[in-house]
N, C-alpha and C positions, 0 to 999 in steps of 0.2 A: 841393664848393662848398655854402655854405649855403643852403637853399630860400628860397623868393622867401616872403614874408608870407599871407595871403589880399588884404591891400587889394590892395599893390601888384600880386599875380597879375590880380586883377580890372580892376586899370587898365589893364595892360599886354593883357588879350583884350577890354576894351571898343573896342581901335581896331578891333577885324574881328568883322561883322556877315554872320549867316546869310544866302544868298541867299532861302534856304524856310523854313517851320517847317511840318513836320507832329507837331509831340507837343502835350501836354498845355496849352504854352502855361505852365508854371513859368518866374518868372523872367527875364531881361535877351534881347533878341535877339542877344545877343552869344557866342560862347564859353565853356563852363565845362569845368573839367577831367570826367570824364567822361561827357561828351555822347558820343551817337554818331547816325551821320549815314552821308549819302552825299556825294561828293567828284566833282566832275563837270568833268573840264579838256579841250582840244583839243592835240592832239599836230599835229606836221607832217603826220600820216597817217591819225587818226581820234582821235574823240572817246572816252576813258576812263573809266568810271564804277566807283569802290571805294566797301566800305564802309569807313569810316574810325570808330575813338573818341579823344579827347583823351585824353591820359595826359600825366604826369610826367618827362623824363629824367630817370630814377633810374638807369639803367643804362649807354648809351651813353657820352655827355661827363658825365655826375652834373651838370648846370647845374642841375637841377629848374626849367627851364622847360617850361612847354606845348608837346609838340607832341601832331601826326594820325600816330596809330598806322593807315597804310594799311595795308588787305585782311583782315588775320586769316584762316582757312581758309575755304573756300565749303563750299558742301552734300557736295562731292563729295571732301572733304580736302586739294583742292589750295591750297595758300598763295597769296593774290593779292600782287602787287608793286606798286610804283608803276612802273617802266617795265621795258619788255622787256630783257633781260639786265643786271641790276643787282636785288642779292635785298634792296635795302634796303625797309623799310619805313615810315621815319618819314621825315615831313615839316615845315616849320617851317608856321605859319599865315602868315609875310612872306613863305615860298618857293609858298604856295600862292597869297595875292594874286599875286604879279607873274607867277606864270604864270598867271591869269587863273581859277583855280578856282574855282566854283560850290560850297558848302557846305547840304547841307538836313537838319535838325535832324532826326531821325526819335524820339529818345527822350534823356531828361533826368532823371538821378535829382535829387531836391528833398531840400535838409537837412530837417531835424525842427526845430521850436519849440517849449517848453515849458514852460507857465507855474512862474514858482517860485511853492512854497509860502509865499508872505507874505502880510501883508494890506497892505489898500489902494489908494486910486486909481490908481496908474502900477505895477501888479507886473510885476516884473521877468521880461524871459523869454527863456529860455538857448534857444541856438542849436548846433546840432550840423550839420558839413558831412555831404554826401552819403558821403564817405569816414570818417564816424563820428567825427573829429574835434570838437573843442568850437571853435566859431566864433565866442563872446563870448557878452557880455547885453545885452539891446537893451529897449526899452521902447516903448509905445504910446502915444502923442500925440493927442487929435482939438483940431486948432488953428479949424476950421468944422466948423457941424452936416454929415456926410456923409466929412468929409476926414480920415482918419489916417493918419500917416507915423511909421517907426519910428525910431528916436533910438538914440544910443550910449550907453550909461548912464554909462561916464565920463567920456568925452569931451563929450557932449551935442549933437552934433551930426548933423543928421538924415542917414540911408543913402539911398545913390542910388538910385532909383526912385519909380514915380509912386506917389501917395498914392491910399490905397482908400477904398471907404466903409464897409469895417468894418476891424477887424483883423486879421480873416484874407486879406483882400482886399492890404492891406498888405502883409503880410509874403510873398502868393504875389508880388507885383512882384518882391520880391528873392530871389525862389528858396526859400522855405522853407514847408513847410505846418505850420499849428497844429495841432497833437498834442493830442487832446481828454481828458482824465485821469478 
């Protein structure tokens, strides 16, 4: 199957939102493919707590959508599960809402931002994802003294997130840090 875009990925984990954040505070409260977190549900018999990270199906169904890679190994090599007798690991974020999971941000890789080399008032500036991919060129706007919002350079239409009062301000709402040269 063909992978999902960055926007559309982005729309589709803006509908599910972290119950906690404990990281840095990079970026949307919502979902990004490699966040990693803890996952906190109630079973008929007691309450579960994995670490979980967002990944890809690349492997299972190839859909490359998002899911929660639960448990990975603990300190002691043993593989955590998501339930007792069933060695699956992965979870949808819609299979986690309806069973009522708890999601807390613990840590967030941030793309890179990078001015290009040109001149002039709006230089242009490439965007690279957390996974090293090239994420577009965006540019820097101040529409009020205090308020910049970054823009699509061909598109021209401004990116979701709240507007900073400088441009690095900016561009951390939408997950990425300026990269100083």
């Amino acid at each position: 199957m063909k992978p999902l875009g960055e926007k559309i990925e982005h729309q589709l984990l803006d509908r599910f939102h972290y119950g906690d954040r404990q990281d840095d505070g990079y970026g949307p409260d919502s979902p990004r493919v490699s966040d990693k977190g803890w996952i906190v549900w109630q079973t008929a018999f007691n309450e579960l707590d994995r670490p979980f990270e967002i990944v890809r199906d690349e492997g299972r169904g190839r859909t490359g959508l998002p899911l929660l890679l639960i448990g990975m190994e603990d300190d002691y090599g043993d593989d955590w599960h998501i339930r007792e007798n069933d060695d699956s690991q992965y979870m949808s974020l819609l299979e986690a809402g309806l069973d009522g999971a708890s999601l807390t941000l613990m840590e967030r890789k941030h793309g890179i931002a990078r001015w290009r080399s040109e001149r002039g008032e709006s230089k242009p500036i490439e965007l690279t994802a957390p996974d090293g991919k090239p994420a577009g060129t965006v540019y820097a706007y101040q529409s009020e003294p205090g308020e910049w919002r970054i823009y699509d350079k061909y598109g021209g239409r401004p990116l979701e997130g709240e507007p900073g009062e400088t441009i690095t301000d900016a561009l951390r709402h939408i997950g990425y840090q300026l990269e100083e040269s």
